[in-house]
C-alpha positions as CSV (number, residue, x, y, z in Angstrom):
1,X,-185.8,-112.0,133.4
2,X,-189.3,-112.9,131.3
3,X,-188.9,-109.8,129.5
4,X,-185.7,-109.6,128.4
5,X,-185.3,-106.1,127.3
6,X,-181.4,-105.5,128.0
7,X,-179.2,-103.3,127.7
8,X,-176.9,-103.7,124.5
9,X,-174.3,-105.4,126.8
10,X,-177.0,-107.5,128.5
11,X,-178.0,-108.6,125.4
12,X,-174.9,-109.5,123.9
13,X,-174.1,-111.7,127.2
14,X,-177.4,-112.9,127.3
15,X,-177.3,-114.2,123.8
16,X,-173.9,-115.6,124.8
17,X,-175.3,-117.8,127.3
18,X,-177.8,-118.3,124.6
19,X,-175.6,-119.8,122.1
20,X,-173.9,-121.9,124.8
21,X,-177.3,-123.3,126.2
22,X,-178.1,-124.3,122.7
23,X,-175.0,-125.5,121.6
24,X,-174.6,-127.4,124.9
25,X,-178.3,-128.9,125.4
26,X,-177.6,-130.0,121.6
27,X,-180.9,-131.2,120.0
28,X,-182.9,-132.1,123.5
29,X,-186.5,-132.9,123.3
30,X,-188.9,-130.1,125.2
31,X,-189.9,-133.3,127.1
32,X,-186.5,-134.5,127.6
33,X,-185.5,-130.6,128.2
34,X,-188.0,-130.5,131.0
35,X,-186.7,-133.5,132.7
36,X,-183.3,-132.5,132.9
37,X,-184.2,-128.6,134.2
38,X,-186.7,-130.0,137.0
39,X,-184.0,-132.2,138.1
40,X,-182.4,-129.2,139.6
41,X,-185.0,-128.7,143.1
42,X,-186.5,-131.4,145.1
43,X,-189.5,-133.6,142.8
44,X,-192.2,-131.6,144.8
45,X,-190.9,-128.7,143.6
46,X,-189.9,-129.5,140.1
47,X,-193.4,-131.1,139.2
48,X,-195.7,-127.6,140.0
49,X,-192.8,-126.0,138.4
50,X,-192.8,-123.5,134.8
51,X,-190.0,-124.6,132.6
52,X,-188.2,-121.9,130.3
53,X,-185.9,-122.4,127.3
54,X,-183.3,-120.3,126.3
55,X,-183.6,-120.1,122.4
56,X,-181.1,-119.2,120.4
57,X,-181.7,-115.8,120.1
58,X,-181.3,-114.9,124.0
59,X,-185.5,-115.3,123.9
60,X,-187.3,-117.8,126.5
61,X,-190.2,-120.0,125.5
62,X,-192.4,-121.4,127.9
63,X,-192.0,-125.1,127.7
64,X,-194.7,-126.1,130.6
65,X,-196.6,-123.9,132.6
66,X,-196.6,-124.2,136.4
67,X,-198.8,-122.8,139.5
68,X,-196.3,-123.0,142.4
69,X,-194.0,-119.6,141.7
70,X,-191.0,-121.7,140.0
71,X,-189.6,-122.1,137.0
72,X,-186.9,-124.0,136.0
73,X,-184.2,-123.6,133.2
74,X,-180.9,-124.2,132.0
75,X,-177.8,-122.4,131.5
76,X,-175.2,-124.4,129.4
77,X,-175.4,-127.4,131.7
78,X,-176.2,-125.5,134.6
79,X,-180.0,-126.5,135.9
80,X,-182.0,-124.3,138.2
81,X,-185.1,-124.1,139.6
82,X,-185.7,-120.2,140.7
83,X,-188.5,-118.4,142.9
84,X,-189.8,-115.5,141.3
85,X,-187.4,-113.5,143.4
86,X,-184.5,-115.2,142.4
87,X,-185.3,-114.3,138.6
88,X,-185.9,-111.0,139.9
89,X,-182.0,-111.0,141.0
90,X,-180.7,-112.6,137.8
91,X,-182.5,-111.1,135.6
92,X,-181.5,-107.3,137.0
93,X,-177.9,-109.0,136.5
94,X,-178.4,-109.9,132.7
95,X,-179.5,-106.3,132.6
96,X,-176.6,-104.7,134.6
97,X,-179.0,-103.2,136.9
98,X,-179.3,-102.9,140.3
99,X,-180.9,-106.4,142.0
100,X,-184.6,-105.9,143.7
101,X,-184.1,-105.6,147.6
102,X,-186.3,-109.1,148.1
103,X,-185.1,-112.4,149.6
104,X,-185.1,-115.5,146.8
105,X,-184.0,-118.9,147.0
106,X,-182.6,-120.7,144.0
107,X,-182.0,-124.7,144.0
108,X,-179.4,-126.1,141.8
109,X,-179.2,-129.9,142.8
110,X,-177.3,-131.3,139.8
111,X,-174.6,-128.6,140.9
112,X,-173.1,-126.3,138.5
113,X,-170.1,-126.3,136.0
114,X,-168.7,-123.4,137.9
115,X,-168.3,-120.0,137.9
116,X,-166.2,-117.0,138.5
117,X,-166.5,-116.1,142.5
118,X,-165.2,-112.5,141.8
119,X,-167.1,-111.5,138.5
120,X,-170.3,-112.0,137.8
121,X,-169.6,-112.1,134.1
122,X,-166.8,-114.1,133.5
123,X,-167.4,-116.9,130.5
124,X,-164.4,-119.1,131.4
125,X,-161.7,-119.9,134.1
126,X,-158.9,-118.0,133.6
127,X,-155.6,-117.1,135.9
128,X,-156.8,-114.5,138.6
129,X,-161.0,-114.9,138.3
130,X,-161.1,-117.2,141.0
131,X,-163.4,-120.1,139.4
132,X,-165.1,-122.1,142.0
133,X,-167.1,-125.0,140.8
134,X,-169.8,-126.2,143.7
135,X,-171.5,-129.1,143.9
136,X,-175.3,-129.7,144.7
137,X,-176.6,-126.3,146.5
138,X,-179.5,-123.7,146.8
139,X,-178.4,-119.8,146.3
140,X,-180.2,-117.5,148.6
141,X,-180.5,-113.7,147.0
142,X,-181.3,-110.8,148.7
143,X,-179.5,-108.2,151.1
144,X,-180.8,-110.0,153.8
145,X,-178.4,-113.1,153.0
146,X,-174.9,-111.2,153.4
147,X,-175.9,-110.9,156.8
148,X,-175.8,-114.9,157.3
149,X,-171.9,-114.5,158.0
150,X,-170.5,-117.0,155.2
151,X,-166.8,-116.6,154.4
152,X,-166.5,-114.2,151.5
153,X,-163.3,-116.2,150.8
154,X,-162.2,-115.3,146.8
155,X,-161.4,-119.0,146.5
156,X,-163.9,-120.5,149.0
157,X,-164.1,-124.4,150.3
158,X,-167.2,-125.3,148.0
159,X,-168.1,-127.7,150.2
160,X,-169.4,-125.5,153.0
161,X,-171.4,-122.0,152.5
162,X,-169.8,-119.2,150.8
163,X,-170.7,-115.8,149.6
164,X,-170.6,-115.8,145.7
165,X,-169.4,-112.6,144.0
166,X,-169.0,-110.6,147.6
167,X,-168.6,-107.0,147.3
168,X,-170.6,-106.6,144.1
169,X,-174.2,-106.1,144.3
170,X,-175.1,-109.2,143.0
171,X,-173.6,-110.9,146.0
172,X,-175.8,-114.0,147.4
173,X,-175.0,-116.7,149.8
174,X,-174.4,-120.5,148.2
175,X,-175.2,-123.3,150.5
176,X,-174.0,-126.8,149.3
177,X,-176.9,-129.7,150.3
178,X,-176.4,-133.4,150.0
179,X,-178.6,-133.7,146.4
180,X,-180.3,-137.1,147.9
181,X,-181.7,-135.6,151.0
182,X,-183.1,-132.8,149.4
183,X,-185.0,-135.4,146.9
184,X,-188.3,-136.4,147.3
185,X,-189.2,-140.0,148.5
């Protein structure tokens, strides 16, 4: 996902969710920007974190540097705070390509604004996409988490673990958490 060298149809969703992370972070500091994307995973986590900004041109600019293997970002309003195995994952998705076989853990506290459950690159609710919006949760990627035995329900209960996107190969578990416990004292 650093180097974003996409196909034509990875670039054109990628600068997409450009344009709405711009439009939709409107004119945020880089300091108020950082706040609001380490909010996403526990303080502990956030603080050694790298922070990343979309630009407008589908680019990312490295806000703050970090030394503990996350960086954290946001999507529209979505915030997350990704492993390097996790931007592994999304980044083969932006690309269209096939996910590395390596476990990653993603944590997205403020919960999202949701998403498709059935296509990985749907842009809006509509009739038959089954759009699922979860609270607080952490994603875990990989092969090895279809084998945890979620339901891979097309219109899950967010409220307990589901499989996100099942049958594709960017399926990957999605465990809601209580956003307070996970928090640092």
């Amino acid at each position: 996902m650093c180097a974003f060298r996409t196909t034509l149809g990875g670039a054109v969703l990628l600068l997409g969710f450009a344009v709405a992370t711009t439009a939709q972070q409107g004119a945020a500091s880089d300091s108020e920007y950082i706040a609001q994307a380490t909010s996403a995973a526990p303080k502990s986590v956030g603080d050694g974190a790298t922070v990343m900004r979309v630009e407008k041109d589908g680019s990312m600019r490295t806000l703050r540097p970090g030394n503990n293997g996350f960086t954290c970002l946001m999507m529209g309003t979505d915030k997350m705070c990704n492993d390097a195995n996790s931007m592994g994952f999304i980044g083969a998705m932006m690309k269209h390509m096939p996910p590395p076989d390596k476990v990653g853990i993603s944590y997205m506290l403020a919960g999202d604004e949701g998403a498709s459950n059935t296509d990985p690159y749907a842009t809006s609710k509509t009739p038959d996409n089954h759009w699922v919006v979860t609270g607080p949760h952490l994603m875990v990627f990989g092969a090895p988490s279809k084998a945890l035995g979620y339901t891979r329900d097309k219109d899950p209960d967010p409220s307990k673990p589901y499989m996100m996107w099942a049958g594709t190969p960017y399926e990957h578990a999605m465990i809601p958490v209580h956003a307070a416990e996970m928090r640092d004292p």
